[in-house]
Backbone as CSV, one residue per row, in Angstrom:
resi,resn,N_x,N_y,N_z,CA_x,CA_y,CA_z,C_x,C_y,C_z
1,UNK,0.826,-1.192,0.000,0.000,0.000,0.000,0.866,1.250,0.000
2,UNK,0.267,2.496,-0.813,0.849,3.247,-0.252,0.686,4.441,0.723
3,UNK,1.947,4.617,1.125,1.748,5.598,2.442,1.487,6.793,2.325
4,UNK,0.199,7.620,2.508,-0.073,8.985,2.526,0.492,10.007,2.801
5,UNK,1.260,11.302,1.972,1.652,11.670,1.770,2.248,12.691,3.176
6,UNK,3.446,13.018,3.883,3.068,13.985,4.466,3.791,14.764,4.449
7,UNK,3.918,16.184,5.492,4.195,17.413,5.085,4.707,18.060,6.446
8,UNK,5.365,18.773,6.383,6.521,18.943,7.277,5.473,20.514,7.969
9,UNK,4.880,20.632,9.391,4.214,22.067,9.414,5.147,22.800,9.032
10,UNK,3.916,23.687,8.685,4.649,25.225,8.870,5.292,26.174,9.880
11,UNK,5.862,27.026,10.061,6.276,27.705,10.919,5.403,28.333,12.084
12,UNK,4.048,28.861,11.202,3.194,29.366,12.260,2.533,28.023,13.174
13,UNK,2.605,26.732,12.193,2.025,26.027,13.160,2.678,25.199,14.173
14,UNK,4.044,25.536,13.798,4.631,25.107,15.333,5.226,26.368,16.029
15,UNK,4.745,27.710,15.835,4.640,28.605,16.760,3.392,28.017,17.633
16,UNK,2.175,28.413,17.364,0.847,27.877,17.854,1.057,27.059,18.687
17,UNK,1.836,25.909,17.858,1.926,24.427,18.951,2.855,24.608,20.337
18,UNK,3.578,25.341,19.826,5.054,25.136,20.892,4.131,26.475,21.856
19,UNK,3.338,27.166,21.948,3.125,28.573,22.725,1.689,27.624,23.362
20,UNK,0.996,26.661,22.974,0.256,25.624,23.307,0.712,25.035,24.344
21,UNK,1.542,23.977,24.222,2.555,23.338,25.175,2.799,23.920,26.236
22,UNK,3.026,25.380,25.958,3.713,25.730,27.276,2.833,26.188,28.120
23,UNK,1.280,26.819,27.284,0.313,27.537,28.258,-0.055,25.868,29.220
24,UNK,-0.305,24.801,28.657,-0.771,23.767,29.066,-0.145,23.434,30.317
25,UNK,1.148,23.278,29.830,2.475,22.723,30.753,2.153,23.915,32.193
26,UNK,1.937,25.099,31.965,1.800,25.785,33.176,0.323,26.100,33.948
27,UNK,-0.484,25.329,32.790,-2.025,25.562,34.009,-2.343,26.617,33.167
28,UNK,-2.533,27.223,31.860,-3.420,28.287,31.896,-4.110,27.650,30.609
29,UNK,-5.288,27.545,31.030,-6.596,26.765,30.626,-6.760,27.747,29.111
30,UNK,-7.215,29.474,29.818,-7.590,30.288,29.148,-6.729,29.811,27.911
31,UNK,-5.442,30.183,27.908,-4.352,30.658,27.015,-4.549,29.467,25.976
32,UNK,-4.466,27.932,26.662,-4.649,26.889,25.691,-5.844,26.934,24.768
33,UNK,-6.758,27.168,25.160,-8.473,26.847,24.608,-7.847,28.276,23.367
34,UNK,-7.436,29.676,23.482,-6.738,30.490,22.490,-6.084,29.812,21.684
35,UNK,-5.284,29.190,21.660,-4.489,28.625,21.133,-4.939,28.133,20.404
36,UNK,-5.914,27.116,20.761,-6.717,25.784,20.004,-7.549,27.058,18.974
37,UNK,-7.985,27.333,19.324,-8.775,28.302,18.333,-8.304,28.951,17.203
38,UNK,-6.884,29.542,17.895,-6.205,30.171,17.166,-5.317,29.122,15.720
39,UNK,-5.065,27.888,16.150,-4.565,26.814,14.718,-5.716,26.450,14.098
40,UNK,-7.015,26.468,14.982,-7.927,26.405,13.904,-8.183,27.384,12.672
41,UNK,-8.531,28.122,13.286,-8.268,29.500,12.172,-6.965,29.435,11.311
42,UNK,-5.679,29.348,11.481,-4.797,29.416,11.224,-4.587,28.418,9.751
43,UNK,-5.109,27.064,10.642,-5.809,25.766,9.495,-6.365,26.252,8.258
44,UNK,-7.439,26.441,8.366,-8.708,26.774,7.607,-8.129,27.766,6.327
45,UNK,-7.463,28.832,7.261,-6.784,29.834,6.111,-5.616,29.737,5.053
46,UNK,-4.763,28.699,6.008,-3.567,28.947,5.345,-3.104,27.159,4.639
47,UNK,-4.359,26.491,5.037,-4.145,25.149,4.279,-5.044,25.219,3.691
């Protein structure tokens, strides 16, 4: 079979991810649930 193709993120989306991680890693709920919102959007637009 073959294996589906993949793709290395982008920059903004391992800004997002890595500023994710860390709100998580320290307890701030708010900042994560932003976050999540914020790669969604980020998604939608730029893929």
């Amino acid at each position: 079979m073959n294996e589906p193709p993949t793709q290395t993120p982008c920059a903004e989306c391992r800004r997002i991810k890595a500023e994710y991680y860390r709100a998580w890693r320290a307890g701030d709920r708010d900042a994560a649930e932003a976050l999540c919102v914020a790669m969604g959007r980020h998604q939608r637009m730029a893929h």
